[in-house]
C-alpha positions in Angstrom: 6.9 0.8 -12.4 5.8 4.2 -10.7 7.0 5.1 -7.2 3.6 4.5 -5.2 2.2 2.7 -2.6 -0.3 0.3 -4.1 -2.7 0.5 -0.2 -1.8 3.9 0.7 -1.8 5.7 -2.7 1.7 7.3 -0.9 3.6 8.8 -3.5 6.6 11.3 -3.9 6.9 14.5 -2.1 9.4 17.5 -3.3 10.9 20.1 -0.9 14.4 21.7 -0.1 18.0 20.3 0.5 18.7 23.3 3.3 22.5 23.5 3.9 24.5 25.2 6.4 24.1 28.4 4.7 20.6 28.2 4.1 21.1 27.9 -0.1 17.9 25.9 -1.3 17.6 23.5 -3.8 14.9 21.0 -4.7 14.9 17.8 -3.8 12.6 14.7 -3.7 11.1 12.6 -1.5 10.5 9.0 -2.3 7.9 6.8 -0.3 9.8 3.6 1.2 8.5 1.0 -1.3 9.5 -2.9 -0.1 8.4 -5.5 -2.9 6.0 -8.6 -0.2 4.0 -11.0 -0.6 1.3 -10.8 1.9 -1.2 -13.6 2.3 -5.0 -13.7 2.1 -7.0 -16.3 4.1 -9.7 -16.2 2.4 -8.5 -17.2 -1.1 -5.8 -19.7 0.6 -2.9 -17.8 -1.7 0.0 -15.2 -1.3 -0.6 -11.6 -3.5 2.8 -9.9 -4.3 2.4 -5.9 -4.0 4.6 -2.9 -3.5 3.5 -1.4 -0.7 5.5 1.2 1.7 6.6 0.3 5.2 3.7 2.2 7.0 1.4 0.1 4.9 2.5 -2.6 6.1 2.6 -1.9 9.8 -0.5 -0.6 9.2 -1.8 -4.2 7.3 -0.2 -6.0 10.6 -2.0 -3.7 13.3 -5.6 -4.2 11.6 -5.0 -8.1 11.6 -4.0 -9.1 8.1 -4.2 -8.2 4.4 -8.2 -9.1 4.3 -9.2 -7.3 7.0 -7.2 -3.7 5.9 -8.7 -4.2 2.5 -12.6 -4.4 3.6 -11.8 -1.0 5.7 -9.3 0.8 2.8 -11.1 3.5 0.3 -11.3 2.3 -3.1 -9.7 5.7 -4.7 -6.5 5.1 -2.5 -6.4 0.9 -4.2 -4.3 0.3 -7.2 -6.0 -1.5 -9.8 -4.7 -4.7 -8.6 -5.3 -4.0 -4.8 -9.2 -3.6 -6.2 -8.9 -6.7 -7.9 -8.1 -8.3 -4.6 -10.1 -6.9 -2.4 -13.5 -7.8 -4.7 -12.1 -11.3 -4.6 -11.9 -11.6 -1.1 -14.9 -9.8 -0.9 -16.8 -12.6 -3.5 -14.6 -15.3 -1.3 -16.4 -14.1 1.5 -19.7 -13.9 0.2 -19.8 -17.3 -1.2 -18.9 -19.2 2.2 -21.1 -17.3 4.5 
């Protein structure tokens, strides 16, 4: 299971551990992946991603998984965000 943010594409970072005496050494920076289950109204069903926590303030502040997915850029999906979002996108399309 890689380290990234399956809505955000948010991945690791690398820099510097900087101590007292200024010595360098590389470190890593890890995104702050939480395992949810987010649910879509418009397939009536709960999708389980790993998504980081900015991901999903930013999923609450646009009003819910269906709504951040119609705005998000394909490139930054996972393969099984894309899956989702053409479902809810077929979902939508078929009761309107």
């Amino acid at each position: 299971m890689s380290r990234r943010c399956e809505l955000t594409g948010k991945g690791p970072m690398t820099g510097n551990n900087v101590s007292h005496a200024n010595n360098k050494t590389r470190r890593r920076f890890l995104p702050n992946l939480n395992d949810v289950t987010l649910q879509s109204e418009a397939l009536d069903r709960g999708i389980k991603l790993r998504i980081s926590a900015s991901a999903l303030r930013s999923v609450d502040h646009r009003g819910g998984l269906d709504a951040y997915l119609a705005k998000a850029k394909d490139d930054e999906l996972s393969a099984t965000a894309l899956k989702v979002k053409k479902e809810i996108a077929k979902a939508l399309a078929a009761t309107a």
